[in-house]
C-alpha positions in Angstrom: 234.2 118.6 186.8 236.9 120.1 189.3 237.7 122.6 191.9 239.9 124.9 192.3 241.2 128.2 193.8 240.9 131.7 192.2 242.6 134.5 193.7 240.3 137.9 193.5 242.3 141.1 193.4 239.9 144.1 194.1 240.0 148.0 195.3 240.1 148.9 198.5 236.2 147.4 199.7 235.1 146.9 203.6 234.5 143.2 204.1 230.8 143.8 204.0 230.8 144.7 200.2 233.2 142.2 199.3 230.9 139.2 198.3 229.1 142.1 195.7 232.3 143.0 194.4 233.8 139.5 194.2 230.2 139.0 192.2 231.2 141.0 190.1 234.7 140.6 189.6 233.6 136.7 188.6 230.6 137.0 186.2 232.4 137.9 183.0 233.8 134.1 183.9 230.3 132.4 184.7 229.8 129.3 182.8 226.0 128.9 183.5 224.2 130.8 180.3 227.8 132.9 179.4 227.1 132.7 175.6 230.1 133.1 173.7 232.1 134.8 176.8 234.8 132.3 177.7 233.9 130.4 181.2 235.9 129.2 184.0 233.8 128.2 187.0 229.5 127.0 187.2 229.9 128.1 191.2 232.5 129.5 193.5 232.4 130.8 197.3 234.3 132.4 199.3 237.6 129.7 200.4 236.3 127.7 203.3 239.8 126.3 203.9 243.0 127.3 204.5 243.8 131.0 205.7 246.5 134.0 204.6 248.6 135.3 207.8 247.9 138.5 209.1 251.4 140.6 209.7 251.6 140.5 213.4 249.9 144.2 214.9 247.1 144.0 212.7 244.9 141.3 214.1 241.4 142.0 214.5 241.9 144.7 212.5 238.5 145.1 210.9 239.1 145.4 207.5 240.4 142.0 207.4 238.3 139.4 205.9 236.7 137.4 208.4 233.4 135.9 210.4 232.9 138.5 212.3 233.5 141.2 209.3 231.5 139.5 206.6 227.8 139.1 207.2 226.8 135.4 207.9 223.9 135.6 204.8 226.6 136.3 202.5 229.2 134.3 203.2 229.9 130.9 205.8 233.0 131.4 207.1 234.6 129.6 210.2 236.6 131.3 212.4 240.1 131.4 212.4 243.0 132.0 214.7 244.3 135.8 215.4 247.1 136.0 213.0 245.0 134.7 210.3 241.6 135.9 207.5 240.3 134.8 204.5 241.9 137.5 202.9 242.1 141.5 203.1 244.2 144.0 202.4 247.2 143.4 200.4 249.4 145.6 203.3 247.9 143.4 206.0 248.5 140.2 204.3 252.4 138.5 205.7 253.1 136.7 202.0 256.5 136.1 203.3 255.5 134.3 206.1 252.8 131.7 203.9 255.5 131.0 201.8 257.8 130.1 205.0 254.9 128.1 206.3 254.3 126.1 203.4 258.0 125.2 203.2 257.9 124.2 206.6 254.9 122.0 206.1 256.9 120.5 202.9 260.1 119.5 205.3 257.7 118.2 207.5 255.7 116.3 205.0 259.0 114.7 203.9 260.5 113.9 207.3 256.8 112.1 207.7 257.3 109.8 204.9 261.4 109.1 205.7 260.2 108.0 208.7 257.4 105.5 207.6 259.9 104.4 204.8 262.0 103.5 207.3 259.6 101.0 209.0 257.9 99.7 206.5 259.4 97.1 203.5 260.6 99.5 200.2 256.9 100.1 198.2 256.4 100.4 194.6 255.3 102.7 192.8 251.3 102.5 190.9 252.9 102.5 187.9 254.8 99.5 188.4 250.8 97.2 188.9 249.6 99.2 186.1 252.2 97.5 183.1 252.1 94.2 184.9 248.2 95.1 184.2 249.0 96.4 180.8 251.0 93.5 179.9 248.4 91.0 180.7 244.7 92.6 181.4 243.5 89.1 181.1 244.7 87.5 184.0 245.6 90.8 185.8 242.8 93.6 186.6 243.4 96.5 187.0 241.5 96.6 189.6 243.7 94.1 190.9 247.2 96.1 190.4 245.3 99.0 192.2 244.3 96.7 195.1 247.8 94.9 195.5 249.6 98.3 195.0 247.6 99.6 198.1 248.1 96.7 200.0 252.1 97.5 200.2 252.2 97.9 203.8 253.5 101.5 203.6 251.0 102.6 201.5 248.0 101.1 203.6 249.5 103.0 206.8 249.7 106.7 204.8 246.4 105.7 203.5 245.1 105.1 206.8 246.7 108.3 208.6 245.2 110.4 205.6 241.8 109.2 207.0 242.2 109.8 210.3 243.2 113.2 209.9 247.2 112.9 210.2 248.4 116.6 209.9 251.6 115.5 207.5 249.2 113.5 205.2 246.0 114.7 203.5 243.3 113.3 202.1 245.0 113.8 198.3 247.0 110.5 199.4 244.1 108.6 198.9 244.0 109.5 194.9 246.9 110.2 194.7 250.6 107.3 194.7 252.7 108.3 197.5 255.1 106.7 196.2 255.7 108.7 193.3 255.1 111.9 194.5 257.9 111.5 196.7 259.7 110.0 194.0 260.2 113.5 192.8 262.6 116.2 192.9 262.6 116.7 196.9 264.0 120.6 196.2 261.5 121.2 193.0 258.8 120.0 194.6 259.4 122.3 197.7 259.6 125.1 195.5 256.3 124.3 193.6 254.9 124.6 197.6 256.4 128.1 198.2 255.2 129.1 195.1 251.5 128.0 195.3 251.4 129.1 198.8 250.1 132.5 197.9 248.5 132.6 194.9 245.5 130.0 193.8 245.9 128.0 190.2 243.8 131.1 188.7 244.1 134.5 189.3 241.7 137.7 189.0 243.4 141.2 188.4 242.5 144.3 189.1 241.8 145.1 185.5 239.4 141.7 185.3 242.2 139.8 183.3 241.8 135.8 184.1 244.9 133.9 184.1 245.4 130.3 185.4 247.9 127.6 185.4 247.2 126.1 182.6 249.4 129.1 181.2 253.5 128.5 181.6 254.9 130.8 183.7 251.7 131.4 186.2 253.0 131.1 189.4 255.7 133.2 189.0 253.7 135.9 187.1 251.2 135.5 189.8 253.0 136.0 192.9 255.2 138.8 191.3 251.7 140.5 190.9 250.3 140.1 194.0 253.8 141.5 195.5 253.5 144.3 194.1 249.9 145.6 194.8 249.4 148.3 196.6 249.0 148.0 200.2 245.4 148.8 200.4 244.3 146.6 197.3 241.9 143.6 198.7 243.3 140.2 198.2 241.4 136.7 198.6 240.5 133.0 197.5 237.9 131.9 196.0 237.0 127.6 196.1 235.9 127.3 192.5 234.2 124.9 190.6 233.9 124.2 186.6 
C-alpha cells in the first residue's frame, strides 16, 4: 500500500470539468473490480499538497486550477498564493521556475544539515546498528540498533525539527536515515530534485499511455513531454494510492 503522484495530461478543459475528465483519464487504471486491465491506483484526488508556479501575468487567471475555479463538491482544495494552482494550462504553468525552486530548496536542505553536522558529534549511519544487529540478533535487537541509532544526538535534533514542522526537514526524516541520504552524491541528488520537480513518479498522456518510474529513463522522458505540450494542454497532479 503506497501513495504517490500521477501527473494527468488532458485537452484544453475549464477547471469545472476537470475532475470528469481526470475520471476518466484514470479509470482504464482503476484497481477496484479492473478485471484483467492492468491497475495502478484503488483511489486518487486531486494533489492537496504542493503547488506548480503560475508564469507571472497570469495569476487569477481563471482557467488555472484552483479553489475558487473548481467547485468545492468536486474537489477540496486549499488556497494557494497568487503565483501558484494545482495545475492548468500547460502555457500558464512556469516549469522553469519549479525546477529553480526545487534546487533552491535542495542547497538549502543541505546547508541545513552542514550546519547541524557541525554541532552535533559525527552520527552513523542505520546501516552501521543494523550488522552489529545482524552479527549478533541475540543479544542485539533490532529494535535496539534502531533505538541507539536515533539516539545519535544529530539524528534526535532532525528528528525533532521534522516534527515541529522545520521547513529544511520533512516528515520523510522520520522513516527515512539522514545520515545516508546525505551520504549521497550531493550534485546527483540535486539533480534527481530538479527533475522530479515537475513531473510526479507516473505520468498520464494525452493519448491515455501510463508510464511511471518504475520504468528507466522516466523522468527524463517525462519532463521532455510535458515541455513540449502545447500551451493550452491542461496539466496537473494527482495524490494516488495503490
Amino acid at each position: 500500500m503506497t501513495k504517490f503522484y500521477a501527473t494527468v495530461c488532458l485537452p484544453p478543459t475549464v477547471p469545472r470539468k476537470i475532475p470528469k475528465a481526470v475520471a476518466a483519464a484514470m479509470a482504464p487504471y482503476d484497481l477496484n473490480g479492473n478485471g484483467d486491465r492492468v491497475g495502478h491506483w484503488d483511489w486518487w484526488a486531486i494533489r492537496a499538497g504542493g503547488a506548480y508556479l503560475v508564469l507571472p501575468g497570469h495569476e487569477g487567471d481563471r482557467r488555472l486550477v484552483t479553489a475558487s475555479t473548481v467547485p468545492r463538491r468536486k474537489a477540496e482544495l486549499a488556497p494557494l498564493g497568487p503565483l501558484e494552482c494545482y495545475g492548468g494550462p500547460r502555457g500558464l504553468l512556469d516549469f522553469d521556475g519549479m525546477r529553480q525552486r526545487a534546487g533552491r530548496s535542495y542547497d538549502d536542505l543541505l546547508a541545513a544539515w552542514t550546519e547541524l553536522s557541525a554541532v552535533h558529534p559525527p552520527a552513523r549511519p542505520l546501516t552501521d546498528f543494523v550488522a552489529r544487529h545482524e552479527a549478533d540478533p541475540e543479544r542485539y535487537s533490532q529494535a535496539e540498533a534502531r533505538k541507539d541509532h536515533l539516539a545519535q544526538p544529530l539524528v534526535q535534533d532532525v528528528a525533532q525539527r521534522a516534527v515541529a514542522g522545520d521547513p529544511h526537514f520533512g516528515m520523510s526524516f522520520l522513516v527515512n536515515d539522514p545520515v545516508a541520504y546525505f551520504a549521497q552524491e550531493h550534485e546527483e541528488s540535486r539533480l534527481s530534485s530538479v527533475r522530479s520537480a515537475v513531473p510526479g513518479s507516473a505520468l498520464v498522456t494525452l493519448d491515455g499511455a501510463w508510464t511511471d518510474a518504475r520504468t528507466e529513463g522516466h523522468w527524463e522522458r517525462a519532463n521532455r513531454y510535458l515541455d513540449g505540450l502545447d500551451a493550452e494542454a491542461v496539466v496537473l497532479d494527482l495524490l494516488c494510492h495503490s
